[in-house]
N, C-alpha and C positions, 0 to 999 in steps of 0.2 A: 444388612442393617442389624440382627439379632447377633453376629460375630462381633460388633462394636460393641452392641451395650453387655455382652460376655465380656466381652473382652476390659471392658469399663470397672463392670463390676467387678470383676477379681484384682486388676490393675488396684482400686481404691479399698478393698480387703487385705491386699498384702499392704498398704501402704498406712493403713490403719497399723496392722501388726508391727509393722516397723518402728511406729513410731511409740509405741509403746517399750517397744526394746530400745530404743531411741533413748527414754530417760534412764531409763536403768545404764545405760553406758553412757552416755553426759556424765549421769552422779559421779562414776569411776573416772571417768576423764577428769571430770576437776580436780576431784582428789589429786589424782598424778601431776594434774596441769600445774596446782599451787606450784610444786617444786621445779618441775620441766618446761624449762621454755619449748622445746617440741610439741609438749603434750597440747601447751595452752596454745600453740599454733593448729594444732589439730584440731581441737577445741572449737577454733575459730573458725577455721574452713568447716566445719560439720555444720555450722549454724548460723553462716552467715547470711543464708538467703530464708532464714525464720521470720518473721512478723509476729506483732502481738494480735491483730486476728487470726493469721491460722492455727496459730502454735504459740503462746505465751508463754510456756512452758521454757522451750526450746529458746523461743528469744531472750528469756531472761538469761541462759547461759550462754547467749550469745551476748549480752552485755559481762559478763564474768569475765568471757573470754577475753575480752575488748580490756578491764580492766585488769588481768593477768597480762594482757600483751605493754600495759604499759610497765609493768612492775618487771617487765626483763629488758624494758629499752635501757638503751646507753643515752641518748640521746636525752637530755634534760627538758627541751623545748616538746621533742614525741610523748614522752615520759606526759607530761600535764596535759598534751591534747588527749591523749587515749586515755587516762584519768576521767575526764572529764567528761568524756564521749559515752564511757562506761556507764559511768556513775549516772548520767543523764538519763541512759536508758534503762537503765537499774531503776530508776526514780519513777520512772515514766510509767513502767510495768506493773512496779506497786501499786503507785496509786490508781489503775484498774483494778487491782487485784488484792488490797489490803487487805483480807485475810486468810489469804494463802499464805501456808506456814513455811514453805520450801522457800519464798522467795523472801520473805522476811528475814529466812534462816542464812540463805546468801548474803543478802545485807549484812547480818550479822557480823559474819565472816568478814566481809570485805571493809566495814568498821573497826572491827576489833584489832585488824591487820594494818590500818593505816596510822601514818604519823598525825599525829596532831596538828601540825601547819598546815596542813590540807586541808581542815576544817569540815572532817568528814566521819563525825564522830556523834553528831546530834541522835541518832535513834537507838543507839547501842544499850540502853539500856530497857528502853520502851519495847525493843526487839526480843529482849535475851526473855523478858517478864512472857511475852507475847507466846514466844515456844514454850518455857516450862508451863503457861496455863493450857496451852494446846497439844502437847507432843502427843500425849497418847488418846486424842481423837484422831487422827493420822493413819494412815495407812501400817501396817505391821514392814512393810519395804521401805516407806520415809522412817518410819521409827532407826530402823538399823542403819539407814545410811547417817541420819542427826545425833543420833545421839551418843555414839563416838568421839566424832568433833565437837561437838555443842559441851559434851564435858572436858573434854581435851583446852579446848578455848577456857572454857570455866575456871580450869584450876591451875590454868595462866604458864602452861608449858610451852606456846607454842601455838602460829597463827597460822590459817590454812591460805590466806591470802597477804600475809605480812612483807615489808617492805624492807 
């Protein structure tokens, strides 16, 4: 009995640590995911079996993913389901979580990158205010991964989730 809850204990110690390294490579995965359809494939297999109770975190890049997988379909009909699916879960996730700035910050992105007929544009600018009043209460690790992009976006070069 004492070899299980060892064995427990460490099993949920390494699996803590993991998932902390977990976000730190998401972040980087997106990044690449925007451009690569592999990446945003990979993306999606890493986080497909996330929930917004165990890991909301995770989930919310598991809606990212979902909305980068639509942005490489061919397929016009796939293309607005997985839109949709994304974005749903994208939505879903906030609003537990409105003032977490990461997922705000996704949103962001994933507004700023979309066409306008898609009608998916409403928070863009509620969001953009939201980060500059919050960036630097943030972690020093969210700081360097937003604030690249977050001015990159800003001064209209270029969208990390763009269509």
């Amino acid at each position: 009995m004492r070899f299980w809850i060892i064995i427990s204990l460490l099993f949920s110690v390494a699996n803590s640590q993991a998932q902390e390294l977990n976000l730190s490579e998401l972040r980087e995965l997106y990044i690449e995911a925007s451009f690569e359809e592999d990446k945003a494939n990979k993306l999606y297999e890493l986080t497909k079996n996330s929930s917004i109770e165990s890991d909301y975190k995770n989930f919310s890049y598991h809606a990212i993913a979902i909305l980068l997988q639509s942005k490489f379909s061919l397929n016009p009909f796939d293309k607005l389901k997985l839109f949709g699916e994304g974005k749903e879960q994208l939505e879903k996730v906030i609003s537990q979580y409105p003032k977490d700035i990461e997922l705000r910050f996704l949103r962001f992105c994933v507004q700023d990158g979309t066409p306008a007929i898609l009608d998916y544009k409403l928070n863009t600018e509620e969001d953009r205010q939201f980060i500059k009043n919050n960036i630097f209460t943030s972690s020093e690790e969210l700081q360097q991964f937003i604030i690249p992009i977050f001015k990159t976006l800003n001064d209209g070069r270029t969208s990390y989730t763009g269509r």
